[in-house]
Biopython code that builds the backbone (N, CA, C, O; Angstrom):
import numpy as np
from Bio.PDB.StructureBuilder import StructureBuilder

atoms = [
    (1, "UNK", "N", (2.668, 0.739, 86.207)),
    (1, "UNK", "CA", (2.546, 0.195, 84.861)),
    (1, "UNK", "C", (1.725, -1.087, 84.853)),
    (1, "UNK", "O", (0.809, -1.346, 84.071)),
    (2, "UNK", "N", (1.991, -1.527, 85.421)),
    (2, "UNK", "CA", (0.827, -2.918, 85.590)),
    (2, "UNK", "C", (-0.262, -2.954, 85.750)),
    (2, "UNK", "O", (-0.878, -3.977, 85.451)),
    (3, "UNK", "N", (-1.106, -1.504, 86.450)),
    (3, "UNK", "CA", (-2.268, -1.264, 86.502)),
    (3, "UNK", "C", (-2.451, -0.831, 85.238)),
    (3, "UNK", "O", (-3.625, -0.957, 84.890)),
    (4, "UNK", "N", (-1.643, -0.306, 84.303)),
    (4, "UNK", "CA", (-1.995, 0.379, 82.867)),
    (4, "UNK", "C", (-2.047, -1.255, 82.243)),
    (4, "UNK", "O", (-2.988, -1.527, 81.497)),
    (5, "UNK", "N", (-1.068, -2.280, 82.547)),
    (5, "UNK", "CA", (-1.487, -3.696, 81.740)),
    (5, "UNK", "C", (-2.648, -4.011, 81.741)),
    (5, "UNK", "O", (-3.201, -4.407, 80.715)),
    (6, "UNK", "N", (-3.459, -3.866, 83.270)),
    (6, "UNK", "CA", (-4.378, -4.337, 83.544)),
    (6, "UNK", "C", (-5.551, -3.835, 82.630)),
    (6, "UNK", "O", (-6.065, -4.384, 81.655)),
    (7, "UNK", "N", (-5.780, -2.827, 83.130)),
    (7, "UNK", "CA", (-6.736, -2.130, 81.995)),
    (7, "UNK", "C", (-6.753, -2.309, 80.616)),
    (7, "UNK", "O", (-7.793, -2.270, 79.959)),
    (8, "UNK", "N", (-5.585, -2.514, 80.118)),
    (8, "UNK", "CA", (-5.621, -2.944, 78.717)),
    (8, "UNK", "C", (-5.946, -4.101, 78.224)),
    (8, "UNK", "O", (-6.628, -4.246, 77.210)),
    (9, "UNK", "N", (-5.371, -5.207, 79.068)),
    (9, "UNK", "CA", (-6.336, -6.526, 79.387)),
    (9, "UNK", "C", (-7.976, -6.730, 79.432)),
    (9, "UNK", "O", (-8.687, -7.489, 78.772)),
    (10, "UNK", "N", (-8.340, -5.679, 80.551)),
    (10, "UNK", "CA", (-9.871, -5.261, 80.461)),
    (10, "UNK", "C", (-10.412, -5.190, 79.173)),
    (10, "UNK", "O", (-11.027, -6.165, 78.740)),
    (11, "UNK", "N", (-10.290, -4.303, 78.578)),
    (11, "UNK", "CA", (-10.134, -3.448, 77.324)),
    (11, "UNK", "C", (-10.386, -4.029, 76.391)),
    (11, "UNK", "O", (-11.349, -3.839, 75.648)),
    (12, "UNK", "N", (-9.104, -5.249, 76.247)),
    (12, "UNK", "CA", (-9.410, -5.933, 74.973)),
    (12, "UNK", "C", (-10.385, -6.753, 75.233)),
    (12, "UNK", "O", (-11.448, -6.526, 74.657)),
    (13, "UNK", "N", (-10.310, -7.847, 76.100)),
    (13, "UNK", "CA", (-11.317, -8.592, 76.396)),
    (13, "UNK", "C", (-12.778, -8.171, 76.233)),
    (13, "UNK", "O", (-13.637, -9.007, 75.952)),
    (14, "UNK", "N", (-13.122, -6.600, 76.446)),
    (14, "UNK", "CA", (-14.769, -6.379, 76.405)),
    (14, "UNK", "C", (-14.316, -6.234, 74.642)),
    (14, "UNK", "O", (-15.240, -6.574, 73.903)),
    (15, "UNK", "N", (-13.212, -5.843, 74.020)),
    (15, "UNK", "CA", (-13.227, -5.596, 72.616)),
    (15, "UNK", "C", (-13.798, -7.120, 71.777)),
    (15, "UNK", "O", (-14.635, -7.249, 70.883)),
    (16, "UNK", "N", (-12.922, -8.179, 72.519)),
    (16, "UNK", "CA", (-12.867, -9.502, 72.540)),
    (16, "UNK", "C", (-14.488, -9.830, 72.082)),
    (16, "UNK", "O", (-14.980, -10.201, 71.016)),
    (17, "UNK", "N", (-15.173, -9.446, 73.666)),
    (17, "UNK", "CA", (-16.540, -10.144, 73.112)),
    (17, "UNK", "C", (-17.634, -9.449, 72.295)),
    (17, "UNK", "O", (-18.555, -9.981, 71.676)),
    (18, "UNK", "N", (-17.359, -8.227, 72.413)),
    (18, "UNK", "CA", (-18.182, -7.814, 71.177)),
    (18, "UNK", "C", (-17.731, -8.081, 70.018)),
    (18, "UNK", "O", (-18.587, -8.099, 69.133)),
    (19, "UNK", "N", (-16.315, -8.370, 69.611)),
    (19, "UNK", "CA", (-16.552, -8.793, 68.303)),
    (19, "UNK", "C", (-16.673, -10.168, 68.213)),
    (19, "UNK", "O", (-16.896, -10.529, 67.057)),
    (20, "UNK", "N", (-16.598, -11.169, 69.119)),
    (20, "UNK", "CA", (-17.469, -12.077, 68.889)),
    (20, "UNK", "C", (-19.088, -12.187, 68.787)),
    (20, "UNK", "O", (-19.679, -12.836, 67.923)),
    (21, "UNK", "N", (-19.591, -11.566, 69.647)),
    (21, "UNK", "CA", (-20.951, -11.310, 68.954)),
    (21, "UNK", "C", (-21.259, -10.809, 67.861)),
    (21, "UNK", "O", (-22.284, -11.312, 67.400)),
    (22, "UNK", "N", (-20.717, -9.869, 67.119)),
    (22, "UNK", "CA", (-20.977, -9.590, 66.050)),
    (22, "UNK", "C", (-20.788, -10.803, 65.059)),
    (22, "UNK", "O", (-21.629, -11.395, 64.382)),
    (23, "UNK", "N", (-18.735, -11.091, 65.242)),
    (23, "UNK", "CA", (-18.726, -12.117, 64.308)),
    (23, "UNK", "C", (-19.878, -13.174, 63.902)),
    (23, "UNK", "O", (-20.438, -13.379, 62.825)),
    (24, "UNK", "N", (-20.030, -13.823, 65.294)),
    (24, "UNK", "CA", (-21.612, -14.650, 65.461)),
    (24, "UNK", "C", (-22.508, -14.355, 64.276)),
    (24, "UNK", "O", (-22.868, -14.948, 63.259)),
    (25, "UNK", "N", (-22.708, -13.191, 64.847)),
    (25, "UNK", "CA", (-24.361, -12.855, 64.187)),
    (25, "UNK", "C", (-23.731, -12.336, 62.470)),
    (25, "UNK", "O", (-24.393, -12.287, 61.434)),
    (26, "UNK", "N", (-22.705, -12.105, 62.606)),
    (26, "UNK", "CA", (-22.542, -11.628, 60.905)),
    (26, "UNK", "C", (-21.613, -12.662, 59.940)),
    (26, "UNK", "O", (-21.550, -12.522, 58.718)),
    (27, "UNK", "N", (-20.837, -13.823, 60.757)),
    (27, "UNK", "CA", (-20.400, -14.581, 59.742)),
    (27, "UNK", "C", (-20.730, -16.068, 59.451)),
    (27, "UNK", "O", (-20.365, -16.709, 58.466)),
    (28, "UNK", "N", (-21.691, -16.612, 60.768)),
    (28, "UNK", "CA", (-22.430, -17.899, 60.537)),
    (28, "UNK", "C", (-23.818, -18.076, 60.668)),
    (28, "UNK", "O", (-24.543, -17.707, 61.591)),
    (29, "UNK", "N", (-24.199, -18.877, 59.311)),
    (29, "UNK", "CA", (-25.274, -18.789, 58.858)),
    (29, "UNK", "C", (-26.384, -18.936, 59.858)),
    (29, "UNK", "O", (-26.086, -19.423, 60.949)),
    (30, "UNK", "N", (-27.338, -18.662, 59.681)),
    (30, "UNK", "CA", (-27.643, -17.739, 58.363)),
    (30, "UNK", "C", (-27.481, -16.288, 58.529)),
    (30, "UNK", "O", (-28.102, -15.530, 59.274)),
    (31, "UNK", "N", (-26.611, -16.060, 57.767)),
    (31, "UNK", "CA", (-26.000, -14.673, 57.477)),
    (31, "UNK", "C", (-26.773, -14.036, 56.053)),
    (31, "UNK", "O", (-27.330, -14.831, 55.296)),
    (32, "UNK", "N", (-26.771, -13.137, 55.865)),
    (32, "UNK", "CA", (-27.439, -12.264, 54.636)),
    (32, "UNK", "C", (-26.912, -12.845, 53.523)),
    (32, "UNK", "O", (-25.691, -12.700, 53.465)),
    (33, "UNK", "N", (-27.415, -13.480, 52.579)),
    (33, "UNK", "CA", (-27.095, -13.439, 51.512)),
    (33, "UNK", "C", (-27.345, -12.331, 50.470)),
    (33, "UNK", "O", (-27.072, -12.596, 49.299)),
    (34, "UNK", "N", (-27.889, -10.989, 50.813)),
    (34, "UNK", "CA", (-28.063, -9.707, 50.042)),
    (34, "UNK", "C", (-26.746, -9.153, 50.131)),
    (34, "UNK", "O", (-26.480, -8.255, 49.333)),
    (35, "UNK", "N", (-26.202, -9.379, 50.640)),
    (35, "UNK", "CA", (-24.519, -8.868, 50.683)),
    (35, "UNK", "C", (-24.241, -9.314, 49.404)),
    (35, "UNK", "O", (-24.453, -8.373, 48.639)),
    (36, "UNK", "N", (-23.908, -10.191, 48.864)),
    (36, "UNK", "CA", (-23.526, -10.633, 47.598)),
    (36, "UNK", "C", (-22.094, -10.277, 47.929)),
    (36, "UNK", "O", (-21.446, -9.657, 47.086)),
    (37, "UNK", "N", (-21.655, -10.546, 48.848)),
    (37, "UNK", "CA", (-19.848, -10.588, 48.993)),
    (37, "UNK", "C", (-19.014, -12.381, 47.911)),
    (37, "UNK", "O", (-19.350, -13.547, 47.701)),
    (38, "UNK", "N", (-17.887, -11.473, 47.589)),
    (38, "UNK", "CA", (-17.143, -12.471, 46.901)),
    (38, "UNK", "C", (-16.644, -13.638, 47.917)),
    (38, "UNK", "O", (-16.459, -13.142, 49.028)),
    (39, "UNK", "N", (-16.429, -14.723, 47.895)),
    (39, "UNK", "CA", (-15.706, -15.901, 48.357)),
    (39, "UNK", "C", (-14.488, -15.458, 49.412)),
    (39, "UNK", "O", (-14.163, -15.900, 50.514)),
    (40, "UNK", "N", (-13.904, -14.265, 48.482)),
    (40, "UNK", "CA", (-12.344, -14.134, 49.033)),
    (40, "UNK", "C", (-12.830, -13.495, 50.277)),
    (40, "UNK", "O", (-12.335, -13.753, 51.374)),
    (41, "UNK", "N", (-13.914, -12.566, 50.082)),
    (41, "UNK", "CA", (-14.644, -11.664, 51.240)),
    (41, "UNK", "C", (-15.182, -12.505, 52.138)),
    (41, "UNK", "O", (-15.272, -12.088, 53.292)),
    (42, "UNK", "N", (-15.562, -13.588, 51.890)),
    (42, "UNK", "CA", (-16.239, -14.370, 53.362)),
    (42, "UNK", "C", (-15.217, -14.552, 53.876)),
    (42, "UNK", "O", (-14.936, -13.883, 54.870)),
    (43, "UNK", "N", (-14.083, -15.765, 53.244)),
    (43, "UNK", "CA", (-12.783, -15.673, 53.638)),
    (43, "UNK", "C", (-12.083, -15.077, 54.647)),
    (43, "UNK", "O", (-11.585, -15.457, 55.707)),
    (44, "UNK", "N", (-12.170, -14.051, 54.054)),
    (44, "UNK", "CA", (-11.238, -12.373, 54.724)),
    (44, "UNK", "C", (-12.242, -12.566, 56.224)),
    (44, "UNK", "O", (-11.618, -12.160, 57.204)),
    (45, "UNK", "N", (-13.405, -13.008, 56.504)),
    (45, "UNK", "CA", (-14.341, -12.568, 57.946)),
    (45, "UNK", "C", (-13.425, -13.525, 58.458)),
    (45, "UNK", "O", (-12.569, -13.112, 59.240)),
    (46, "UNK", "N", (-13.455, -14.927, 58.109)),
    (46, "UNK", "CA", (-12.936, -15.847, 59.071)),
    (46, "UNK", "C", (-11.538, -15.575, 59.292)),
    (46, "UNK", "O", (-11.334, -15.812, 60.482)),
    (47, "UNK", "N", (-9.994, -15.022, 58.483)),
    (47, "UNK", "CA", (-9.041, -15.096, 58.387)),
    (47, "UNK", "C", (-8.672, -14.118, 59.224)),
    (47, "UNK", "O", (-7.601, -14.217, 59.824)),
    (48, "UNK", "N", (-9.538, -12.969, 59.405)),
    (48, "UNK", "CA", (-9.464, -11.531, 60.214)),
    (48, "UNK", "C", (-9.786, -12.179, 61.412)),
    (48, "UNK", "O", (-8.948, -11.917, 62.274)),
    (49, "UNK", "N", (-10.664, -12.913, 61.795)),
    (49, "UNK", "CA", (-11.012, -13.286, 63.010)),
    (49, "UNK", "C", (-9.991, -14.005, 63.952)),
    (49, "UNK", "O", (-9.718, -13.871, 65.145)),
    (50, "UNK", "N", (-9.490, -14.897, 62.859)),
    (50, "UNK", "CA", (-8.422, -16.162, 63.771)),
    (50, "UNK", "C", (-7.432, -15.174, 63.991)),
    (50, "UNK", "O", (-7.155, -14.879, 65.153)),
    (51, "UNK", "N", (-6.779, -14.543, 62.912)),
    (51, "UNK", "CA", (-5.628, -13.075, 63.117)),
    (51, "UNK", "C", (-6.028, -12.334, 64.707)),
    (51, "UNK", "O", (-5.158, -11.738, 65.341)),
    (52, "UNK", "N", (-7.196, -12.449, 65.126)),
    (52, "UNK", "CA", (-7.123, -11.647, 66.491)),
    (52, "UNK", "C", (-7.337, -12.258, 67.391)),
    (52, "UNK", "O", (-7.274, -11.875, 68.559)),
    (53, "UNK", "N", (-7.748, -13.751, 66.835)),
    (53, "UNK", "CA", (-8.012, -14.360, 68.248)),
    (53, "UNK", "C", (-6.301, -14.656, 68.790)),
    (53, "UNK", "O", (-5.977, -14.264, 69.911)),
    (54, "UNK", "N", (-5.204, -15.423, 67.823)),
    (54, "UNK", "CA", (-3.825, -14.826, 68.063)),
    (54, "UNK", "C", (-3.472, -13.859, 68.226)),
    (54, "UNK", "O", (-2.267, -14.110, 68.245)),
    (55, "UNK", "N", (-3.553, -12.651, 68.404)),
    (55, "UNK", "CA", (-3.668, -11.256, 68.919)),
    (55, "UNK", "C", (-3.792, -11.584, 70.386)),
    (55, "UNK", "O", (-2.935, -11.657, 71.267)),
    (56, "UNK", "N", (-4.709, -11.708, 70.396)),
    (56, "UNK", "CA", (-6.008, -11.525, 72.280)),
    (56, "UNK", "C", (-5.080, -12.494, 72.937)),
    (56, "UNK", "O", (-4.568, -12.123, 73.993)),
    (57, "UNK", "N", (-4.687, -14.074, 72.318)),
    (57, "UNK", "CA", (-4.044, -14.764, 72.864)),
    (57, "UNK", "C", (-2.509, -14.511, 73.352)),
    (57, "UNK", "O", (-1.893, -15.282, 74.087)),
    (58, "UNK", "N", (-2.102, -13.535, 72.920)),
    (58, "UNK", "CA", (-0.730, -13.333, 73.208)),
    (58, "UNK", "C", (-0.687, -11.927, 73.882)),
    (58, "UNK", "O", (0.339, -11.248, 73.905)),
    (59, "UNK", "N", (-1.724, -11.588, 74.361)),
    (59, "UNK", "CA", (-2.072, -10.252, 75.668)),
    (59, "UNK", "C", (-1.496, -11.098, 76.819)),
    (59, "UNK", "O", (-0.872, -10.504, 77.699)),
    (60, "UNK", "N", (-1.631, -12.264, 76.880)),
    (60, "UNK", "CA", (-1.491, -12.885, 78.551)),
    (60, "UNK", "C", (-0.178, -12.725, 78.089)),
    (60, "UNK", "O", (0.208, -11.918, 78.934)),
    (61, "UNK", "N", (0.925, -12.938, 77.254)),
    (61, "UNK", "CA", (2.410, -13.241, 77.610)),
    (61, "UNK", "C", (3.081, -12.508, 77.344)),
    (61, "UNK", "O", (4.089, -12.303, 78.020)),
    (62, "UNK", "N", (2.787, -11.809, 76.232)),
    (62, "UNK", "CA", (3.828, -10.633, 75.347)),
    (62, "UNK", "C", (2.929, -9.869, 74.502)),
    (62, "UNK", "O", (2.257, -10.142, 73.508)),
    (63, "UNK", "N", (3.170, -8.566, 75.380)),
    (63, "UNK", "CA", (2.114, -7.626, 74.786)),
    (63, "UNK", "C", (2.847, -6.642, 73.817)),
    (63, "UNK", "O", (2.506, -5.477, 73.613)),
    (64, "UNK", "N", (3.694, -7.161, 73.366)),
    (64, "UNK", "CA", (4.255, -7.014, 72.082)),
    (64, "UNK", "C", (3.984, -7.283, 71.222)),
    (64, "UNK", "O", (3.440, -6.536, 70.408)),
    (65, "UNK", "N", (4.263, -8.521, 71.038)),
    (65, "UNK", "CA", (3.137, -9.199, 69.743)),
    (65, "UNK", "C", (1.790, -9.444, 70.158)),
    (65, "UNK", "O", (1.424, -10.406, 69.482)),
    (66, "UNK", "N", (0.940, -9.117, 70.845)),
    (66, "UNK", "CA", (-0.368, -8.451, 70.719)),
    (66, "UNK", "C", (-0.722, -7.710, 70.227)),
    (66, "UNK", "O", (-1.519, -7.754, 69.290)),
    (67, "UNK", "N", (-0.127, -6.595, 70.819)),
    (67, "UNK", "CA", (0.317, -5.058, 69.690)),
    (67, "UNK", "C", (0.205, -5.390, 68.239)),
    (67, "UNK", "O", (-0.834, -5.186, 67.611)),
    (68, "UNK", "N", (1.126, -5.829, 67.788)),
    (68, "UNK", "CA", (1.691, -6.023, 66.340)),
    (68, "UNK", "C", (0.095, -6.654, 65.440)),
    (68, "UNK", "O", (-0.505, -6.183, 64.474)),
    (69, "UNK", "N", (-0.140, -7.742, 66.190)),
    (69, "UNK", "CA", (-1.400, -8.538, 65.925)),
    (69, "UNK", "C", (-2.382, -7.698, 65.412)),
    (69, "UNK", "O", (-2.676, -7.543, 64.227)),
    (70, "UNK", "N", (-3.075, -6.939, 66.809)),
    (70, "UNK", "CA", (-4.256, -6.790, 66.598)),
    (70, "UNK", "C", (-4.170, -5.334, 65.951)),
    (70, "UNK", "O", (-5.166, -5.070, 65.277)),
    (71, "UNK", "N", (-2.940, -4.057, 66.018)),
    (71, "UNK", "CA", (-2.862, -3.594, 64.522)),
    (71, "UNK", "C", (-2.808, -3.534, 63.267)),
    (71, "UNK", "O", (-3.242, -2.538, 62.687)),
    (72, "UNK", "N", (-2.125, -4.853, 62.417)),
    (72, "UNK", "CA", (-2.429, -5.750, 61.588)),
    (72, "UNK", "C", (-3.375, -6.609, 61.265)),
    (72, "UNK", "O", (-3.344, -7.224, 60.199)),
    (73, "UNK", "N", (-4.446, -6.767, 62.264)),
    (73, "UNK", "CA", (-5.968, -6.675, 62.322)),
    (73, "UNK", "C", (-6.448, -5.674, 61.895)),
    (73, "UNK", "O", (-7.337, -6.185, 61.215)),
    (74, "UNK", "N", (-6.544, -4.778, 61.777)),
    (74, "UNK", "CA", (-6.690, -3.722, 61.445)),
    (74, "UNK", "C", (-6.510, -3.290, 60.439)),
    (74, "UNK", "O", (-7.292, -2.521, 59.880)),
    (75, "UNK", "N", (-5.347, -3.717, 59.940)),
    (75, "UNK", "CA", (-4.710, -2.632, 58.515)),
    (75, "UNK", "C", (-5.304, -4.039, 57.807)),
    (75, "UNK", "O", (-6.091, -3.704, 56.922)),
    (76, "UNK", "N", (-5.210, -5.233, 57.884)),
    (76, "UNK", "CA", (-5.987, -6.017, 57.160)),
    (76, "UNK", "C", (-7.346, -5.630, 57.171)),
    (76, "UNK", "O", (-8.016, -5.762, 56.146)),
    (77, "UNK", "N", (-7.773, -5.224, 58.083)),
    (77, "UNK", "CA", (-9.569, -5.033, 57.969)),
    (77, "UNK", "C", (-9.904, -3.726, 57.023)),
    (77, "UNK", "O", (-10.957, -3.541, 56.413)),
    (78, "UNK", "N", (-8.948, -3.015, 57.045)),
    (78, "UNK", "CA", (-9.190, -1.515, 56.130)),
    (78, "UNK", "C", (-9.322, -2.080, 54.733)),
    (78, "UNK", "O", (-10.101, -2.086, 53.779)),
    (79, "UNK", "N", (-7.575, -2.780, 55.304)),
    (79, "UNK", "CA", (-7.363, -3.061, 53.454)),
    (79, "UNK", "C", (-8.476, -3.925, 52.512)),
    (79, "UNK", "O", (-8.540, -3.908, 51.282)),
    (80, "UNK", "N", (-9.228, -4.591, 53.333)),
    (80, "UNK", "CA", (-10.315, -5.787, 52.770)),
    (80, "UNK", "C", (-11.406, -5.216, 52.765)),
    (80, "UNK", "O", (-12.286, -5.810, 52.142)),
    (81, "UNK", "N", (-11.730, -4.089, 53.325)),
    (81, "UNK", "CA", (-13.146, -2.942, 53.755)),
    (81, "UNK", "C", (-12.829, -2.157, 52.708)),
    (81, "UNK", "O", (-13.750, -1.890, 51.936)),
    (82, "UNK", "N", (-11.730, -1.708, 52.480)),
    (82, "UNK", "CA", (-11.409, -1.071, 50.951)),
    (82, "UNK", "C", (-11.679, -1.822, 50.044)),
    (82, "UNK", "O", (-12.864, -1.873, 49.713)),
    (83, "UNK", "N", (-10.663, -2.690, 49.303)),
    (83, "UNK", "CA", (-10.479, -3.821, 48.193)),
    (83, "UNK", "C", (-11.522, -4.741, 47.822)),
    (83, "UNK", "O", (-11.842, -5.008, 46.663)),
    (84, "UNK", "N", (-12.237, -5.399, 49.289)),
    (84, "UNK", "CA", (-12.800, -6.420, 48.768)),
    (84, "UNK", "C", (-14.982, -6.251, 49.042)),
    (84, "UNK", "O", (-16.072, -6.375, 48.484)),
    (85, "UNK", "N", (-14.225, -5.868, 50.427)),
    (85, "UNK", "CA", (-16.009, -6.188, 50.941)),
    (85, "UNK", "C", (-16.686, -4.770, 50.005)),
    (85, "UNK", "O", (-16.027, -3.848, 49.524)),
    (86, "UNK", "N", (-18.561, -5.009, 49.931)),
    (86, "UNK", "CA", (-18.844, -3.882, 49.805)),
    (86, "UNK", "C", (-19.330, -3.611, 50.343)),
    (86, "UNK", "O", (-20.182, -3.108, 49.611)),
    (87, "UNK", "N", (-19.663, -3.434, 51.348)),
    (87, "UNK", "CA", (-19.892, -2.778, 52.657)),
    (87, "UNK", "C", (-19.006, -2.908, 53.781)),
    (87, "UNK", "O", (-19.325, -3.663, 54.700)),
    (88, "UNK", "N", (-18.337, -2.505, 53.803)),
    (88, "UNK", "CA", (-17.264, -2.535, 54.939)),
    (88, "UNK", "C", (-16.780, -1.483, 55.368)),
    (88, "UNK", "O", (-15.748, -1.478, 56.038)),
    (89, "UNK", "N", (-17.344, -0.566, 55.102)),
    (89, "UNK", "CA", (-16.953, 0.610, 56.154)),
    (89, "UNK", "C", (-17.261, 0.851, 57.287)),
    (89, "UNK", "O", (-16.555, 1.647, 57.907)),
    (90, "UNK", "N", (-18.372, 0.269, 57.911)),
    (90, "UNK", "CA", (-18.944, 0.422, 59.261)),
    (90, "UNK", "C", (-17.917, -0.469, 59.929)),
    (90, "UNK", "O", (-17.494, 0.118, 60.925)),
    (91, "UNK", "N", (-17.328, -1.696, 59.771)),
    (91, "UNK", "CA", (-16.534, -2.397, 60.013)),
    (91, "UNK", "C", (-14.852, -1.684, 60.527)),
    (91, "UNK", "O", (-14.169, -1.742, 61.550)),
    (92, "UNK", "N", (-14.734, -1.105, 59.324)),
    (92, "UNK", "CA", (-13.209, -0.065, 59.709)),
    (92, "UNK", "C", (-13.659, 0.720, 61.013)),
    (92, "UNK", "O", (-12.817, 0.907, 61.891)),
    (93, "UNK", "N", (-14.778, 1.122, 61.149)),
    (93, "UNK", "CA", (-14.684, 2.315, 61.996)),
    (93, "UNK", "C", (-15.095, 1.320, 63.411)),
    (93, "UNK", "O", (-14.565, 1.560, 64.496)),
    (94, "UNK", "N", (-15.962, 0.344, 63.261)),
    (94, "UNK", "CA", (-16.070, -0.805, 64.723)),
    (94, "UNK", "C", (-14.717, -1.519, 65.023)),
    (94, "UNK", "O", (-14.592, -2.112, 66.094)),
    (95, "UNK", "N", (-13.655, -1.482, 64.078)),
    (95, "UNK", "CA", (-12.590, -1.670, 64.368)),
    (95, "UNK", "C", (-11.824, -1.381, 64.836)),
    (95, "UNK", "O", (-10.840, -2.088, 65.052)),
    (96, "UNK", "N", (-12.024, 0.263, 65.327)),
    (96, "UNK", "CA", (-10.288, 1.441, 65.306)),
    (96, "UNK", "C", (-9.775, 1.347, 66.361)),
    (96, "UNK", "O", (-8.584, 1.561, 66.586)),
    (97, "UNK", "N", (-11.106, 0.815, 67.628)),
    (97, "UNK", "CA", (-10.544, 0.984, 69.045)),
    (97, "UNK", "C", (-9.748, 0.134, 69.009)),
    (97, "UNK", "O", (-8.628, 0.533, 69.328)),
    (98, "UNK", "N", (-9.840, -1.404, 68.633)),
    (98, "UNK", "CA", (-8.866, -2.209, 68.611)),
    (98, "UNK", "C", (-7.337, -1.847, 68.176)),
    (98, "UNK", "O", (-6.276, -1.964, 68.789)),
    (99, "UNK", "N", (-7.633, -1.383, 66.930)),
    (99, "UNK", "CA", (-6.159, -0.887, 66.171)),
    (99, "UNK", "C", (-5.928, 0.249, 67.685)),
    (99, "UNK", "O", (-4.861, -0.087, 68.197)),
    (100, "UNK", "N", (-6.503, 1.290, 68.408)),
    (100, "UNK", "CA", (-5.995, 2.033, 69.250)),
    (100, "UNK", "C", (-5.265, 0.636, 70.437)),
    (100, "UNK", "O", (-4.046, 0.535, 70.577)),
    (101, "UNK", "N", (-6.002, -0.064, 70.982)),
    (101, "UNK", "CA", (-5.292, -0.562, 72.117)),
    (101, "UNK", "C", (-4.422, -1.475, 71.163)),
    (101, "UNK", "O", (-3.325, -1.274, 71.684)),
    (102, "UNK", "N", (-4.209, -2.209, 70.278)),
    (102, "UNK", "CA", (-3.028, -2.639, 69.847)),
    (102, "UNK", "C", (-1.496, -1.535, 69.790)),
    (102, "UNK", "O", (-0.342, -1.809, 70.119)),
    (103, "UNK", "N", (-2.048, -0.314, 69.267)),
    (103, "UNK", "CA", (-0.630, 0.709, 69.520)),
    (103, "UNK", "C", (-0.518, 0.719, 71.255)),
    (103, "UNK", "O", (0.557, 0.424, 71.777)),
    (104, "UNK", "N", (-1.675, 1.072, 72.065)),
    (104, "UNK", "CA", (-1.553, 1.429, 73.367)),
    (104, "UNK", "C", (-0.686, -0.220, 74.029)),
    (104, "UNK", "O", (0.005, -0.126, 75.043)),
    (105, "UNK", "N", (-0.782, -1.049, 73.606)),
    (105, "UNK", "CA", (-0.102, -2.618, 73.920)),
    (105, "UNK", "C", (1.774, -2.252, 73.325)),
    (105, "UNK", "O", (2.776, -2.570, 73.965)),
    (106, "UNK", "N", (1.759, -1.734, 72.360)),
    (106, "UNK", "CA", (3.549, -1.386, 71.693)),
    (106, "UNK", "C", (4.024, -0.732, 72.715)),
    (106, "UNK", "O", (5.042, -0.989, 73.358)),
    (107, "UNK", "N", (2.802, 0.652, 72.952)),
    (107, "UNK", "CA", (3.683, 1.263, 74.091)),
    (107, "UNK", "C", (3.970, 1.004, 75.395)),
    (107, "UNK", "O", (4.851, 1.440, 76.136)),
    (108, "UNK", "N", (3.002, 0.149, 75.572)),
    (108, "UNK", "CA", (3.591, -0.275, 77.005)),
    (108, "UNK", "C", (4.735, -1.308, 76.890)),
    (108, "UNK", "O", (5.719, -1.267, 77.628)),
    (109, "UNK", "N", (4.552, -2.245, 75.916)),
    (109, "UNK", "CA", (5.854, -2.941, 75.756)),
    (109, "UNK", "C", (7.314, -2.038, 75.441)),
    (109, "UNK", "O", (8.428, -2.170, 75.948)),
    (110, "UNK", "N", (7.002, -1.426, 74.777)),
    (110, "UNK", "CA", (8.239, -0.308, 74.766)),
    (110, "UNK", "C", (8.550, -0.136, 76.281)),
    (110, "UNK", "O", (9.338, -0.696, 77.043)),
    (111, "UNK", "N", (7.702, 0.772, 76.414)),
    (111, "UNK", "CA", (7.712, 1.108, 77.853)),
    (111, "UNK", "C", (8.466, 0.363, 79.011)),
    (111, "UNK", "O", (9.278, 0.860, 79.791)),
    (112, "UNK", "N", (8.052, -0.855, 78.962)),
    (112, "UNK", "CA", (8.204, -2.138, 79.712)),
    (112, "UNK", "C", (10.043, -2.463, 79.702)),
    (112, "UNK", "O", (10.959, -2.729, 80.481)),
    (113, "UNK", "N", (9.787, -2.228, 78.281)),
    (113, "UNK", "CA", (11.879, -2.706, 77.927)),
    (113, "UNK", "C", (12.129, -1.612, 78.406)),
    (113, "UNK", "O", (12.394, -1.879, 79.578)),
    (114, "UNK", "N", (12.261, -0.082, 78.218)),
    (114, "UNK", "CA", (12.823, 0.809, 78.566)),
    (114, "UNK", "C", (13.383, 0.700, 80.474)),
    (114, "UNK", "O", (14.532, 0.939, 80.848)),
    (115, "UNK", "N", (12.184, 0.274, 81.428)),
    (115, "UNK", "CA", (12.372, 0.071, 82.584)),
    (115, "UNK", "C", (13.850, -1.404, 82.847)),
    (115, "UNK", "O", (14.682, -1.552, 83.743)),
    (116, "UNK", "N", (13.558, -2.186, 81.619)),
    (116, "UNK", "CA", (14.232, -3.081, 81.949)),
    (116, "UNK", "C", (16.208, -2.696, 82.066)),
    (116, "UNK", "O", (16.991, -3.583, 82.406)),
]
sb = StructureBuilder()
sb.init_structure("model")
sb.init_model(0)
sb.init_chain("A")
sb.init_seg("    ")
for serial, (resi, resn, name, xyz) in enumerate(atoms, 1):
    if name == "N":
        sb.init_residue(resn, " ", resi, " ")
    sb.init_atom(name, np.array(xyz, "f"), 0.0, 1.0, " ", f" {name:<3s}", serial, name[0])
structure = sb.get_structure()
């Protein structure tokens, strides 16, 4: 099981820096102003972001609430790719692996208590 931690560690971390590069290049200026996104929508880039960097940060201790995190990363990113942004669908779908290793993080914590 620890080699399955490990990898998931891997995992997020390469998830980690690609979406910092993106973030980079898509939420500080100069960023597109042809987007014509609302306020609440820029918002939502930075608020989604810090939401996972607490995520990523709590892989080193309790990959429980990692889990929880960076799936709720997720269901926030749908819900704001739905509701708010208008273009945000490419976003849901650059997102999913994350939402996958956030469930794959529950189960090993499950997992983890079950041994205990």
């Amino acid at each position: 099981m620890k080699t399955f931690r490990n990898i998931l560690r891997i995992l997020t971390t390469l998830a980690a820096i690609l979406y910092i590069v993106v973030f980079v290049d898509e939420a500080l200026p100069p960023y597109s102003t042809d987007m014509r996104e609302s306020n609440f929508g820029i918002a939502m880039v930075f608020v989604l972001f810090i939401w996972f960097l607490i995520g990523y940060n709590y892989l080193w201790w309790n990959e429980k609430i990692a889990g929880i995190f960076l799936t709720t990363w997720w269901i926030g990113l749908f819900l704001t790719a739905w509701l708010v942004w208008l273009y945000g669908n490419v976003t849901v779908v650059l997102g999913f692996p994350i939402f996958i290793l956030g469930l794959l993080l529950l189960l090993y914590a499950r997992k983890m208590k079950s041994y205990h």
